[in-house]
C-alpha positions as CSV (number, residue, x, y, z in Angstrom):
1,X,-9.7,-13.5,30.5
2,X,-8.8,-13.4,26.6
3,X,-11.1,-13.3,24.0
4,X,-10.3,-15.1,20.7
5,X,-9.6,-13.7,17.7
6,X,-12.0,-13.2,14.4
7,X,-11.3,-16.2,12.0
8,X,-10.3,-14.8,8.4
9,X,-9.3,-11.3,9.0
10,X,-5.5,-10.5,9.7
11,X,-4.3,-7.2,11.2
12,X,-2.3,-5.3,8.5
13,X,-1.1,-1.7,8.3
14,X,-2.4,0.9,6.1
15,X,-0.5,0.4,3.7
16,X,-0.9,-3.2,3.2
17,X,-4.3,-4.8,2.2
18,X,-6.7,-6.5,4.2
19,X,-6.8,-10.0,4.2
20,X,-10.0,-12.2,4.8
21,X,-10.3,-15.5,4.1
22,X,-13.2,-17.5,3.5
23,X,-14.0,-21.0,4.9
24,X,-14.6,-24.3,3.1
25,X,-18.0,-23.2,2.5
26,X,-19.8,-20.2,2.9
27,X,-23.4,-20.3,3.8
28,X,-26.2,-17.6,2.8
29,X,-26.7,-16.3,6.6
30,X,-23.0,-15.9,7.0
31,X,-22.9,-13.3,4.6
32,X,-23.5,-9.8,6.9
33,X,-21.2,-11.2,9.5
34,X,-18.5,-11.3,6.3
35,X,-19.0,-8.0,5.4
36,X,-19.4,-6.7,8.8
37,X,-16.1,-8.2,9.2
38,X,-14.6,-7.0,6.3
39,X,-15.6,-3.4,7.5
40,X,-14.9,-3.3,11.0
41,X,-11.3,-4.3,9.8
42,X,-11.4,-1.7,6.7
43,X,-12.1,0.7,9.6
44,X,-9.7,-0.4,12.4
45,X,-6.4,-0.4,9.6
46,X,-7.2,2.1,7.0
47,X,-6.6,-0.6,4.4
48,X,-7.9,0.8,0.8
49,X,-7.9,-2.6,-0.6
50,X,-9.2,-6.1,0.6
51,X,-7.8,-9.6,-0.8
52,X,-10.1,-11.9,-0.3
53,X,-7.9,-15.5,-0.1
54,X,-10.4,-18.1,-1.1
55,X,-8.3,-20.8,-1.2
56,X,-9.9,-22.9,1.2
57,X,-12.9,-22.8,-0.5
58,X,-14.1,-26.2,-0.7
59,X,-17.3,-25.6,-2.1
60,X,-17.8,-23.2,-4.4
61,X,-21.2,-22.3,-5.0
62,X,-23.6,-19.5,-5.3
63,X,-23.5,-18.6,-2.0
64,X,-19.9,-18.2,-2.1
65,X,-20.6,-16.3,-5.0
66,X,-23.0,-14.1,-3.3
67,X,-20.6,-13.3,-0.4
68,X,-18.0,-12.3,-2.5
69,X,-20.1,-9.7,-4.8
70,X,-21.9,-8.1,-1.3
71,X,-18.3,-8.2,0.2
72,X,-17.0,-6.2,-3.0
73,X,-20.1,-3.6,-2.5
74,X,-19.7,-3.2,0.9
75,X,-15.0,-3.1,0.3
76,X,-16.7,-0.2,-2.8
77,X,-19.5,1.4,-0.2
78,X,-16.4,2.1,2.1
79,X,-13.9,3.4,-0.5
80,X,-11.5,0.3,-0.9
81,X,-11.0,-2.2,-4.0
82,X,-11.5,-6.0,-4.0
83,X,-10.0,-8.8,-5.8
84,X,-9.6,-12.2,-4.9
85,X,-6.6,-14.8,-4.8
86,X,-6.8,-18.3,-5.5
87,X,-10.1,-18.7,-6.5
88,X,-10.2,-22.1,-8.0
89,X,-11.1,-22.9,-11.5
90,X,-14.7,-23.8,-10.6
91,X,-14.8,-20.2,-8.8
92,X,-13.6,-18.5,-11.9
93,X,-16.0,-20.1,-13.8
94,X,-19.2,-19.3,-11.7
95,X,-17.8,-15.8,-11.3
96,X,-17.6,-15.3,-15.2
97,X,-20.9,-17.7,-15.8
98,X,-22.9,-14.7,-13.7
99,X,-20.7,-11.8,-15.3
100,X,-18.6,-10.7,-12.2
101,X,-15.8,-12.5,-13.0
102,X,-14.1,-8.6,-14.5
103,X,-15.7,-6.6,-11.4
104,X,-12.9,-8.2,-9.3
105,X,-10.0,-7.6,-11.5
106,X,-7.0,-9.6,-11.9
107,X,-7.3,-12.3,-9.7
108,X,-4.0,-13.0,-7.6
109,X,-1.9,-16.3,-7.5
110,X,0.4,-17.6,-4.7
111,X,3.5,-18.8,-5.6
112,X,4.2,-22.8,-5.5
113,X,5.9,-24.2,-2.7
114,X,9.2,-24.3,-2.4
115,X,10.7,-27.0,-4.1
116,X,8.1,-27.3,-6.6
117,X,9.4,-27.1,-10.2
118,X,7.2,-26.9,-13.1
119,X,7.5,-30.0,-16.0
120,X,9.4,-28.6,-19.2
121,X,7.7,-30.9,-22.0
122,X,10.4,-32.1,-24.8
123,X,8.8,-29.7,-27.5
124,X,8.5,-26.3,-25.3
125,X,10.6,-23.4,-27.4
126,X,14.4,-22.5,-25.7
127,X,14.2,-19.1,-23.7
């Protein structure tokens, strides 16, 4: 008998920050079991930070916006930090539109694929 394993936390060591991810969409009664989450694995790895990754976030909304400011009291309640990686441009604007958008920090990029180069336009200064 196995049992499955939670969807959108990774095991990390101490050192390292915890991952969770959120869905396409986050509903309004999904939010405890997030933060539960988010604490049990706070708890289990020592982690003094959590990234959330919402790049899969399909539809960002004000529940997602929700989750992610009672996820950041609950990562602050327990003595870590928060920020959030890709968080889409319509994310980032409904985080700032409600004045959270600085509570999070810097938010954190991923590289582009491999074998992605970015256009040079004729009239961009030499480096």
């Amino acid at each position: 008998m196995s049992s499955g394993r939670s969807a959108g936390l990774l095991c990390v060591k101490a050192s390292e920050p915890l991952v969770v991810g959120l869905g396409a969409r986050v509903a309004r009664d999904e939010v405890p079991q997030l933060c539960e989450q988010m604490l049990a694995g706070l708890q289990a790895t020592g982690a003094t930070e959590v990234v959330c990754d919402a790049g899969a976030l399909a539809v960002p909304d004000m529940a997602a916006v929700e989750a992610l400011a009672r996820m950041r009291l609950t990562a602050r309640r327990a003595g870590a930090g928060m920020r959030i990686r890709d968080p889409g441009p319509r994310l980032a604007g409904l985080l700032a539109l409600v004045g959270l958008a600085e509570l999070f920090g810097e938010v954190e990029e991923r590289e582009p694929p491999l074998g992605v180069e970015e256009a040079v336009e004729p009239t961009d200064p030499a480096v």
